[in-house]
N, C-alpha and C positions, 0 to 999 in steps of 0.2 A: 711159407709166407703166412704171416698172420690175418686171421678174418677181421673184417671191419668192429664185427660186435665185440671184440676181445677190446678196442681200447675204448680211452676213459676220456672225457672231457674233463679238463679242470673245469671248476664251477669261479675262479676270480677272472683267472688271465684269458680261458677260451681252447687254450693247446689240448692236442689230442695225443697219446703217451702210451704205453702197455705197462700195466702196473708193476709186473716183472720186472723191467728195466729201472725200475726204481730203487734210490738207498731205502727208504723204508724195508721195499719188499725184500733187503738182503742184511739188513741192520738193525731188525726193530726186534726189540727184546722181549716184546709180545709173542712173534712170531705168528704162528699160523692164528694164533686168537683173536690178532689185532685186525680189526675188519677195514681199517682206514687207511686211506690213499695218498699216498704225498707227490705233488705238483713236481717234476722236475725245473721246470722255470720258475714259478716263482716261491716254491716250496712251502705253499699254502695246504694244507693238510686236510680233510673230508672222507666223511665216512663211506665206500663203497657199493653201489647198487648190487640189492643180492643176483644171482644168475636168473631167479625167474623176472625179475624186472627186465632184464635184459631182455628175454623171447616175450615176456609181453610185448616191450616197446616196439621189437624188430618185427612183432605180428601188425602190429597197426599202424608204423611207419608212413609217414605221407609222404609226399615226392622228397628228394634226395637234397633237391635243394629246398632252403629256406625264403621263405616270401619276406620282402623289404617290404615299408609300408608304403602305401600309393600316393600319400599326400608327399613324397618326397622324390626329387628328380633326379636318380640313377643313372649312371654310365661306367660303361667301364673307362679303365685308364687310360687305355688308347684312343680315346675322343677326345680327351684333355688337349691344351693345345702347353708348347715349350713355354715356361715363367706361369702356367694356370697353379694353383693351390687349390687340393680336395680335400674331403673329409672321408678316410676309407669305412666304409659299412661293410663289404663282404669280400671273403674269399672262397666262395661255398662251391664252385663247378670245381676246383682241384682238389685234387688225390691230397690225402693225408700226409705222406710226406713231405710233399712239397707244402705246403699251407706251414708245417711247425717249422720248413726253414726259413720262412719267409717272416715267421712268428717271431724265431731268434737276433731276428734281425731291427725287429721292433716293430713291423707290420702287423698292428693289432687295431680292430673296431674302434672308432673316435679318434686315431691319429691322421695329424693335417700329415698329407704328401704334396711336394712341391716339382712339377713333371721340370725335368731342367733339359730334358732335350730327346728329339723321338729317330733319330737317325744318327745314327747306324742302327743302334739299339736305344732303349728306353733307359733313360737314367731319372732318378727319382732321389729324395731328398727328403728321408724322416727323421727329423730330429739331425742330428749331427753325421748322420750317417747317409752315404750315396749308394747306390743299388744299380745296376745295370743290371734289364730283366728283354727276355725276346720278346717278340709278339705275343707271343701263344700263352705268355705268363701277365704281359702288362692286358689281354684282355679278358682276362678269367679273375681282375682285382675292380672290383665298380666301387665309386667315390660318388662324393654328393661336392658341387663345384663351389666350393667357396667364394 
């Protein structure tokens, strides 16, 4: 299983990826020259952090999650109430895989969620698409209530 420092953020959409897994990294005509990264989602292209960037950042790493800003009143999804509209800001307490499935789905920072109902399970409403998510998922997603 791969270590956390092997993937890569995109810098557009947010998704976190192993560049391996990418068409670039099996496609590009540069080959091993080519130091730049391609998005599998949105296939937006960016140059590579060299490896010592990497054990810099992982040396001075602050806590794991990311701080929201305080002027702003967070909750997770499961405080929302059935027919509430939020504005997702974080998916930062889950595991990497789960966050890029949730990502394909179109769960990405600044999109409205609409909670359409919390029993049996969580069903949710972004953009055209509905989601049924457990507990453990609807509250590991914090929204700002519209």
């Amino acid at each position: 299983m791969a270590e956390e420092s092997e993937y890569v953020h995109c810098l557009l959409c947010g998704m976190e990826f192993q560049p391996a897994d990418t068409v670039c990294a099996h496609g590009c005509p540069l080959g091993k020259d080519c130091n730049n990264v391609r998005c599998p989602n949105c296939n937006f292209e960016f140059p590579a952090a060299p490896k010592s960037f990497a054990w810099f950042r992982k040396l001075f790493r602050r806590g794991s999650r990311p701080r929201l800003p305080d002027d702003i009143e967070t909750m997770a999804l499961d405080r929302l109430h059935s027919g509430e509209r939020g504005e997702l800001l974080s998916m930062s307490r889950m595991g990497a895989g789960r966050r890029n499935t949730l990502t394909v789905f179109g769960l990405i920072p600044g999109v409205e969620i609409t909670l359409l109902q919390r029993r049996p399970s969580y069903v949710i409403r972004v953009g055209e698409t509905e989601l049924g998510l457990d507990h453990e998922i609807a509250s590991q997603i914090f929204v700002k209530r519209l």
